[in-house]
N, C-alpha and C positions, 0 to 999 in steps of 0.2 A: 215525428214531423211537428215543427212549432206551426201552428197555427197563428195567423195575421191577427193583431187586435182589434179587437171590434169596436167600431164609431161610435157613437153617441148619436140618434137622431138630430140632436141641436147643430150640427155641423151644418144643417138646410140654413141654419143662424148664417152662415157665411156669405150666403145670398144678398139676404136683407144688408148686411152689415154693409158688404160693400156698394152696391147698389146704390141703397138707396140714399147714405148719406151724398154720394158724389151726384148724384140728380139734384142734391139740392145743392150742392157749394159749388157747384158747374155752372157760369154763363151760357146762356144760351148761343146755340150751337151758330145764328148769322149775324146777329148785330146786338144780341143782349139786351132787347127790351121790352125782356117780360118778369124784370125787377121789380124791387119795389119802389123805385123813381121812374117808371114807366112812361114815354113820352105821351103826354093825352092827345085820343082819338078824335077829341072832337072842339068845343068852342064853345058849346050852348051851356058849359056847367061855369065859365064864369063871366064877368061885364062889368064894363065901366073902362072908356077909352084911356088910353097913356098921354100923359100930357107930354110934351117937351122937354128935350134934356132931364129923364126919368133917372130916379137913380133907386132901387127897388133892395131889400134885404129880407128873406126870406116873406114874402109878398107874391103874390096873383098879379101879373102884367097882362093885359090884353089889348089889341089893334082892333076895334071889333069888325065885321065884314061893311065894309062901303062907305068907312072912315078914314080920314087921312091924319097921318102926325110926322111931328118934323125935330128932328136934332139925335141926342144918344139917348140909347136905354142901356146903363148899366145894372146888372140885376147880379144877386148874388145868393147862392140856396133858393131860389126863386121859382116860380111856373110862369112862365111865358108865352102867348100865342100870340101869332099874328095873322090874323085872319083879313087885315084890310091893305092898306097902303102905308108904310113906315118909310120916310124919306131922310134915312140917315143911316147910320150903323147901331149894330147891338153888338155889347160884350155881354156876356154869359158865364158867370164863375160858380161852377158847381148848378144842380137844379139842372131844369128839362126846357127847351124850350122847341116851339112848335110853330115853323113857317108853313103857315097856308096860305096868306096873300103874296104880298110883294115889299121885298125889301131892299131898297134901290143901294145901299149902302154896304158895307162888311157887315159879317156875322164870325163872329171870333167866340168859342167857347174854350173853357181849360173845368177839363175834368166834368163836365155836363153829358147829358142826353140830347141829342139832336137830332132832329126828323124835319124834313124839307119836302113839302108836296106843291110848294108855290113854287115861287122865285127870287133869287138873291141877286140883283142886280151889280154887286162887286164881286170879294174873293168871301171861299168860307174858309176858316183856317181853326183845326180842332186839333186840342192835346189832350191825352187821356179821353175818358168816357167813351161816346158812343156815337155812331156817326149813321141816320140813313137818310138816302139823298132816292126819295121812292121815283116810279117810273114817271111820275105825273113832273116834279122837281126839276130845275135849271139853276145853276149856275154860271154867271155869265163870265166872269174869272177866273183868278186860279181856286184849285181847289188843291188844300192843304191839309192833311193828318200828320200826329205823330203820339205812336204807342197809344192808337184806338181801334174800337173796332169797329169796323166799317164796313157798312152794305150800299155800292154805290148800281143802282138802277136806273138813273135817271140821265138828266143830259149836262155835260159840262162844254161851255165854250172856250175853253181855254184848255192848259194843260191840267194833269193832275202828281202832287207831288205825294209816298206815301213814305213814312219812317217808322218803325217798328211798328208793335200790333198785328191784328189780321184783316185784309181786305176781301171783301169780294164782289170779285167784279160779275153783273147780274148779265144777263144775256139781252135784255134791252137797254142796258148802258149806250151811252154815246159821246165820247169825248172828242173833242173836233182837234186838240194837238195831241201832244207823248203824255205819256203814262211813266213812269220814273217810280219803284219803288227800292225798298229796303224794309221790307218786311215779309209777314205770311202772306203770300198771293191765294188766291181761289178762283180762280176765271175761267164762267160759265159761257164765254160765248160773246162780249159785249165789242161793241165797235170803238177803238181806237184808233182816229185817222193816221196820227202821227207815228204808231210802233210801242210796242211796251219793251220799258228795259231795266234788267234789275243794275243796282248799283249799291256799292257799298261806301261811297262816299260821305253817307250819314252818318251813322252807326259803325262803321268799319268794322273790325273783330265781332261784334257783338248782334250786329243784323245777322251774321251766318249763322252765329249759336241759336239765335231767336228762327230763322228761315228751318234749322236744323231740326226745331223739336216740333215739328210735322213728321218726322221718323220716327219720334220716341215709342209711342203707341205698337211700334213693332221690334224698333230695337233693343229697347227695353227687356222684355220679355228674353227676347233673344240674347240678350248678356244673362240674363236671369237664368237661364238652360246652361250656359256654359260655364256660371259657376254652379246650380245643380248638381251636372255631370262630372266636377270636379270633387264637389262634396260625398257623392256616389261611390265614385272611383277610391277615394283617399280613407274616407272617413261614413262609411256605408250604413254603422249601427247610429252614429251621431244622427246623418240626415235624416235615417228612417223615424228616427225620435221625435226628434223635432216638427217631421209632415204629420203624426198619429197629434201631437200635442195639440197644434193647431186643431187639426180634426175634429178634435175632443173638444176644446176647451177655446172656441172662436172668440165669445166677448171678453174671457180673460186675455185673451192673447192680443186684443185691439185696444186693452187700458193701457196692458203693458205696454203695448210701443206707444200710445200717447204721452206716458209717462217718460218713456225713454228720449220723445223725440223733446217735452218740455226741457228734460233737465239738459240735452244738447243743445237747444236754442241759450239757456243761461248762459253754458258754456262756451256760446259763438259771440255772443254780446259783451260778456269780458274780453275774451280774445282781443276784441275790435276795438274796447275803450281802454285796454292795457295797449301802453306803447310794446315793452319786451315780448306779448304774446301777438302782436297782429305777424310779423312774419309766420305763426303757426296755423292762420287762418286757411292758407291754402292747403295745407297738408290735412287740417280739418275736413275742409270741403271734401279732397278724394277721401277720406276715410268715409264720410258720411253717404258720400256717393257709393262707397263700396260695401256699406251696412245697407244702404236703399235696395241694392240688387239681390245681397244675399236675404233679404226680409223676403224678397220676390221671389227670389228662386223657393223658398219652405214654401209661399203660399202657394205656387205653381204645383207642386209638388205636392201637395193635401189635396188641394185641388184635384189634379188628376186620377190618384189614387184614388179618392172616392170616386170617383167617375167611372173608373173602370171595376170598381167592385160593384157599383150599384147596377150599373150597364151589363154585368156578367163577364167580361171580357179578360179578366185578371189570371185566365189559363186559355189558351191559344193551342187546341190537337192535344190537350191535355199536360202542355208544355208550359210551366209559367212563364209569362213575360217579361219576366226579370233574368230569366235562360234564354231569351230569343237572341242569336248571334250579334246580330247587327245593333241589338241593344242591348248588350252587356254593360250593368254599369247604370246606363239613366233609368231603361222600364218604361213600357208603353205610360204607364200613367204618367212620368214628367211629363212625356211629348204631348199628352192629350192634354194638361194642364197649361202647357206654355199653348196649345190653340187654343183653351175657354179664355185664358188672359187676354191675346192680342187681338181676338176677337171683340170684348169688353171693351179693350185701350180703342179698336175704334169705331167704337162709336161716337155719333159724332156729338151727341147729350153724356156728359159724364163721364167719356172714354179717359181724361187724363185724373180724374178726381178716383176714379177705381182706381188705377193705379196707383195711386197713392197710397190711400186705403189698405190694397191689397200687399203693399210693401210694408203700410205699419204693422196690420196685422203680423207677417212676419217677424219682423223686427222685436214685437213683443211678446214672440214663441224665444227666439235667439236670449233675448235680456230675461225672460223667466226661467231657461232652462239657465243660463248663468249664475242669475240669482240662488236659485234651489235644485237641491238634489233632485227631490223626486216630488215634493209639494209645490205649488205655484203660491206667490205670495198673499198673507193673511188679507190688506186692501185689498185685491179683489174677487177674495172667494166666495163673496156673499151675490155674486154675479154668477157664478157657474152654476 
């Protein structure tokens, strides 16, 4: 009887690895502002009112409370609060800015933080960054996003238009026309007099793919199983290698695919600045798409198998699991493996940044057993 190869305690390394890098290169899971451009809480940490027609570059703006100013504030990398009366518009390019009074005019950001607990007396109209419109917050216009992310709790008198990104609509929301997006919905409940309607006249093609990968977190996985189970079937000593390698050898196996995944990025950026190689670019993409799964399907797959060996479960009536009928071929560990993943993918802090993660790891089990026979490469053995 061959006896299963024994783990390595450091396989627990798998945890951390994944974990906890995707907690930190994850936005936060409603509106992303607990970066380090954070929209400020409050008012009392800066002073000295905006004059007229302000035009600010990486500079501190303020309206202070029971102040009035009149014309534009264009700010740019900037911090801006308005805690009194601004009678005009504000452009905002990059940087945070902060409506706590009233702003009778536009508020236009590209690429900024924005947080509204006052009031905007025109349209707000945001691209990129971040968008919260809190429950205290009115908009007396239209309110416009695109490709941000957006926590809208507040009140909009007008319509609201959204184009890719993620939205979500708060349960005290209140918009008094239609709702129109083309992006990720999330809708808790909030009141739209007009009707919400998704459309793809923005983005066409690419709002669906964008709408789409609110499924990835579980499809994902689920393609990852069904190449698994093909790896199982065809090529049984190859996969079982490969789930031990991992096992064994987690932060070798997450250089490796960093390594694997730079020298691919190289590889995609000539593509694109070569005329003769961009038609290869797509054929690229499903290639690289079909190394991301099968990275998934080994982590899945180390994954489980420790799981059921540590849990005791890796004989069933004294029947291994790898002999139970209806899983011939994958093995209670894949399947417990693809539920630790899809579990992981969703949560809703860090669920897509694990995946990731948990695919390079793979990926650089695949390119090290490639690379070498039976040694993993001299770069990172001073790591295991």
């Amino acid at each position: 009887m061959v006896r299963p190869r024994r783990l390595r305690p450091s396989f627990a390394l798998v945890v951390l690895v994944l974990v906890v890098p995707a907690l930190l290169v994850t936005p936060g899971a409603v509106a992303g502002f607990g970066g380090g451009d954070a929209a400020p809480s409050g008012v009392d940490e800066v002073a000295g009112a905006a004059p007229d027609d302000t035009t600010a570059l990486g500079t501190t703006v303020v309206v202070p409370a029971g102040e009035t100013t009149s014309g534009s504030i264009t700010a740019s990398g900037s911090r801006v609060v308005v805690a009194g009366r601004h009678e005009g518009d504000l452009k905002l390019y990059g940087g945070t800015v902060l409506v706590a009074g009233n702003v009778t005019g536009d508020v236009q950001a590209f690429g900024a933080t924005v947080r509204v607990t006052g009031t905007v007396g025109g349209s707000l109209v945001a691209y990129g960054g971040s968008v919260e419109l809190a429950d205290s917050g009115r908009v007396e216009a239209l309110f416009n996003t695109g490709g941000s992310r957006v926590l809208l709790d507040g009140t909009v008198n007008s319509s609201v238009q959204a184009t890719g990104g993620r939205v979500i609509l708060g349960e005290s929301a209140s918009v008094a026309r239609a709702m129109t997006y083309d992006a990720r919905l999330v809708d808790r409940g909030g009141s739209v007099a007009g009707g919400i309607s998704q459309t793809n006249r923005f983005l066409g093609p690419l709002g669906t793919l964008l709408r789409g990968l609110r499924f990835l977190p579980v499809l994902a996985p689920l393609l990852g199983l069904v190449a698994g189970l093909a790896g199982r079937r065809w090529l049984p000593a190859t996969t079982t290698d490969l789930s031990d390698r991992l096992a064994e050898h987690p932060r070798r196996s997450l250089l490796s695919g960093l390594g694997g995944l730079l020298g691919a990025g190289v590889l995609a950026g000539l593509l694109v600045v070569s005329v003769v190689g961009l038609p290869l670019v797509v054929v690229f993409v499903c290639l690289a798409g079909l190394g991301g799964l099968l990275g998934l399907a080994v982590t899945q797959s180390a994954v489980g198998r420790v799981v059921v060996r540590q849990v005791g479960i890796d004989r069933v009536a004294g029947v291994g699991v790898d002999s139970l009928g209806l899983l011939v071929g994958a093995g209670v560990g894949l399947l417990v493996g693809v539920a630790v993943v899809v579990g992981g993918g969703l949560l809703s802090v860090g669920g897509l940044g694990l995946l990731t993660v948990a695919s390079v790891g793979g990926i650089g089990t695949v390119v090290a057993r490639v690379r070498e026979t039976d040694d993993y490469p001299t770069l990172t053995s001073r790591f295991g």
